[in-house]
N, C-alpha and C positions, 0 to 999 in steps of 0.2 A: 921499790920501797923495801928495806928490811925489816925480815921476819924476826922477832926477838924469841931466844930460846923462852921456850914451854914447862914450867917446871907440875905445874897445877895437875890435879887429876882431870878426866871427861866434868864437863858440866850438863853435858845434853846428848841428843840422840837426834842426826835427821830424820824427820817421818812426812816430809811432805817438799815436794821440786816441781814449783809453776812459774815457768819462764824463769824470770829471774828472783823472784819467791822463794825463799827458803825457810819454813816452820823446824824449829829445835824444840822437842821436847825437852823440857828442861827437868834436871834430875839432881842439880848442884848449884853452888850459888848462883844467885842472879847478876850478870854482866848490865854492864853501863849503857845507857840509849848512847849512837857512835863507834859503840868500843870495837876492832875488830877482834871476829873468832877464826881458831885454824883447826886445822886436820892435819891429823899425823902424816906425813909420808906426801904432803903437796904443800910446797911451797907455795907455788905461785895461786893459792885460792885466797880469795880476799870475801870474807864475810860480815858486813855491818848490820848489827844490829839498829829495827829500825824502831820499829816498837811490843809492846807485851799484848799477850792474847790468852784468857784461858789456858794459863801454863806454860805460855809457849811464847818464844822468843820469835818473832819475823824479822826476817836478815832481808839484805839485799845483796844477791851474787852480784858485785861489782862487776868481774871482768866474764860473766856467763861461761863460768868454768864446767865443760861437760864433764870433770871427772867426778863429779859428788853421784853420791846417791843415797838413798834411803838407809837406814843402819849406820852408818860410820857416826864414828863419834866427836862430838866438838870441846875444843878447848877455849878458855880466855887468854889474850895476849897480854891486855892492861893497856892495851895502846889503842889510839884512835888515828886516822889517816895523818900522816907528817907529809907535808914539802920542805924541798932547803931551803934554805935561805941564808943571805947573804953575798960578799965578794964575788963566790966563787960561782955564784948563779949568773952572773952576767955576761951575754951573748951565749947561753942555752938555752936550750930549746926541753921543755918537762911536759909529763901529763898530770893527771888528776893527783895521780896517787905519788908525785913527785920523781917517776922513771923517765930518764934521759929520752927522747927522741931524736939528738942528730949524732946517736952513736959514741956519744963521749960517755968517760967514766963517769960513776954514780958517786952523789955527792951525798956521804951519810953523817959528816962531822958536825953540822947544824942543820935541824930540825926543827918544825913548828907544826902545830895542830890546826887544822883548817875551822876547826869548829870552835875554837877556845877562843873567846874575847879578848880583841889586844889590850883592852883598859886604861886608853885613852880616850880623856873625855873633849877633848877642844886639839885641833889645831893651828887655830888661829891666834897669833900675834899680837893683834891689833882689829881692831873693827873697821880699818880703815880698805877699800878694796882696791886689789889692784887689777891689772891686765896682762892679758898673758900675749904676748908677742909672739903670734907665728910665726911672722916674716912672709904671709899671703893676703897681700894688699887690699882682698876684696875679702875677705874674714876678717881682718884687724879692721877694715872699715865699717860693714855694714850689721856683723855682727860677732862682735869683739866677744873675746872667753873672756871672764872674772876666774882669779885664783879661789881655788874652792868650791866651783860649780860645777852643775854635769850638762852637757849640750848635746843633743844627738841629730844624727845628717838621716834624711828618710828619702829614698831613692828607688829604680828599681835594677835590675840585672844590665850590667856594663853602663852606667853610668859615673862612673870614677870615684866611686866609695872609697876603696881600698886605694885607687891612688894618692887620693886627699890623705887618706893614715900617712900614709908610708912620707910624702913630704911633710907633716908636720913632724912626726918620728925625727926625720932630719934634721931638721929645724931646729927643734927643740933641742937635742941632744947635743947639736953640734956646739964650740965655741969652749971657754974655760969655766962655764957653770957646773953647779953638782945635778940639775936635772936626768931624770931617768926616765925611760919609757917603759911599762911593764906592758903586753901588748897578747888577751886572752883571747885564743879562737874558740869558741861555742858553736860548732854542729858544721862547721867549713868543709867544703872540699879538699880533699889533699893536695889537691893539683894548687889552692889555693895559696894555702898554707906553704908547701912547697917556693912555690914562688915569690910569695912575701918574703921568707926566709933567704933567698938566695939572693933577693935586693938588695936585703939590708946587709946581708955579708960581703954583697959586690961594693957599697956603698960606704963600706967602711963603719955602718952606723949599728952592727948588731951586738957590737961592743959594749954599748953603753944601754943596752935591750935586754931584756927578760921576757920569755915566751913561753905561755902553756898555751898548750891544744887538746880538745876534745872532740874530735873532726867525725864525720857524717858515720865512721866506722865502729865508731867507739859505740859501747853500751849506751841506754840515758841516763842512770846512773853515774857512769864517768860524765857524760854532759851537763849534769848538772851539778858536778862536786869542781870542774873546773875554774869557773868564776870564784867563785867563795877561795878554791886556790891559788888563784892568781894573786887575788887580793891579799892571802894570809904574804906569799912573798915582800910583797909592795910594802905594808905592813914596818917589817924590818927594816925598809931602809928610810921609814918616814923616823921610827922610834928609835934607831938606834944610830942612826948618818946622817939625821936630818936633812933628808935630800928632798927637795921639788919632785914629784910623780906626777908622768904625765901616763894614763891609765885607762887604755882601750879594751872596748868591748864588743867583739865580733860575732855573730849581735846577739843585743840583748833579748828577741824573742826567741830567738834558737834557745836558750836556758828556761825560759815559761815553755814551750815546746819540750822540752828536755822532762821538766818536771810531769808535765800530765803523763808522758809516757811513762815514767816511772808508777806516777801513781794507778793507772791503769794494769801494768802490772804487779800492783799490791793488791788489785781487788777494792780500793778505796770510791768511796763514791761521791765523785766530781761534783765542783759547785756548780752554780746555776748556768752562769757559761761555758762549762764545760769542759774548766780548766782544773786540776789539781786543787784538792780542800787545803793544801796547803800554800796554794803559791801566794798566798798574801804575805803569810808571816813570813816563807823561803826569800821572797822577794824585798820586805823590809831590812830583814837582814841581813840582805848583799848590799841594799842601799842606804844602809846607815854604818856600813864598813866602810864604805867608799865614801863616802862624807864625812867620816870623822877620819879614815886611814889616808888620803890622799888629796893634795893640793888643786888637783886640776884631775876633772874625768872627761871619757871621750865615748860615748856611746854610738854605736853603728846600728840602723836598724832596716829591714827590709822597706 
């Protein structure tokens, strides 16, 4: 993700590093809830602001960059996390924060905010429902997708979760329609992710595919800003190409997973079961992006 030049004076001062924790004494204006902050002389630190405290800004070290320390001083960017988007996202592979994973050059000419409301309010047509044609005679029969809904498969280890994706992937994509698969891994193995990837480029099908990963390696942080970026992707080609999305989710507990860890490292203190005080409202608002930003969703869950 590009760092945009710094013109601003310091706004703050670190005085405090737990886990991935980060307290700025704040001494200049006040930054945006979102907004990232940087440091001189490090590029690659990615700091969000997450909320205010007694003076003090709590960031969230994105990528658990050991080079911070107490004393150095932070700036504001004005920006908040971008993914690309667009043409030229199709058959890559991205992370959270919209950096290449299968090695190809970085796409910085279209941009979008992962946190900004696409502001549409309906995508539906007509009230009338339709059906979505897998082309897998025992899903088209027994329990048929509607365009516009979300259905999730509940399985457990090697039971052909990931195979089922990967033929609908196909399916879907294949033929002279404008369908797209946007297709997000949350807390995967890499061996996994890996492999998925190398089907669909064996398969000829990674073409017509968009891929972010936030795999078992990543921060929870990264794991939990992936969903929300997959979707800001999808987004663009529902608004602006009016294309069919067909839009998986690898799985959706690894993201409620994603979120306690995160919030355990804030120091936050967990609702009754024990999950993140925020994974309601986090969790609405992935699922009322995907209901208004995409035609067809595909949740995978343990």
């Amino acid at each position: 993700m590009p760092t945009p030049d710094i013109l601003e004076q310091s706004i703050g001062t670190i005085t405090s590093l737990r886990g991935l924790m980060v307290e700025i004494e704040l001494s200049g204006e006040l930054p945006d809830v979102k907004e990232l902050l940087s440091i001189d002389d490090l590029e690659d630190v990615f700091l969000e602001v997450n909320y205010f405290r007694d003076g003090k800004a709590i960031c969230i070290n994105l990528n658990n960059n050991t080079a911070l320390a107490c004393g150095q001083k932070v700036k504001r960017t004005h920006t908040k996390v971008t993914v690309p988007v667009g043409p030229k996202t199709m058959g890559r592979v991205f992370n959270a924060l919209g950096e290449p994973l299968d090695e190809g050059e970085p796409i910085n000419e279209m941009r979008k905010s992962i946190v900004e409301p696409s502001g549409i309010k309906n995508y539906r047509s007509s009230d009338k429902m339709e059906m979505l044609e897998t082309g897998l005679k025992v899903i088209d029969f027994l329990t048929p997708f509607v365009k516009g809904r979300k259905i999730g498969i509940v399985g457990g280890a090697g039971v052909g979760k990931t195979v089922l994706t990967m033929e609908m992937i196909h399916n879907i994509t294949q033929g002279k329609n404008s369908s797209l698969s946007v297709y997000c891994g949350v807390g995967e193995r890499i061996r996994e992710g890996n492999e998925l990837y190398q089907t669909l480029k064996e398969t000829d099908v990674l073409k017509n595919t968009v891929m972010y990963f936030g795999q078992m390696d990543s921060t929870p942080a990264i794991r939990s800003m992936v969903a929300p970026a997959a979707a800001t992707a999808a987004e663009y080609f529902r608004d602006e190409e009016g294309r069919d999305i067909l839009f998986f989710v690898d799985n959706i507990y690894r993201h409620i997973q994603a979120l306690t860890e995160l919030s355990t490292n804030l120091g936050l203190t967990p609702s009754e079961g024990g999950y993140s005080p925020l994974v309601y409202s986090e969790l609405r608002r992935l699922q009322i992006g995907i209901r208004w930003a995409h035609r067809y969703s595909f949740h995978k869950t343990p």
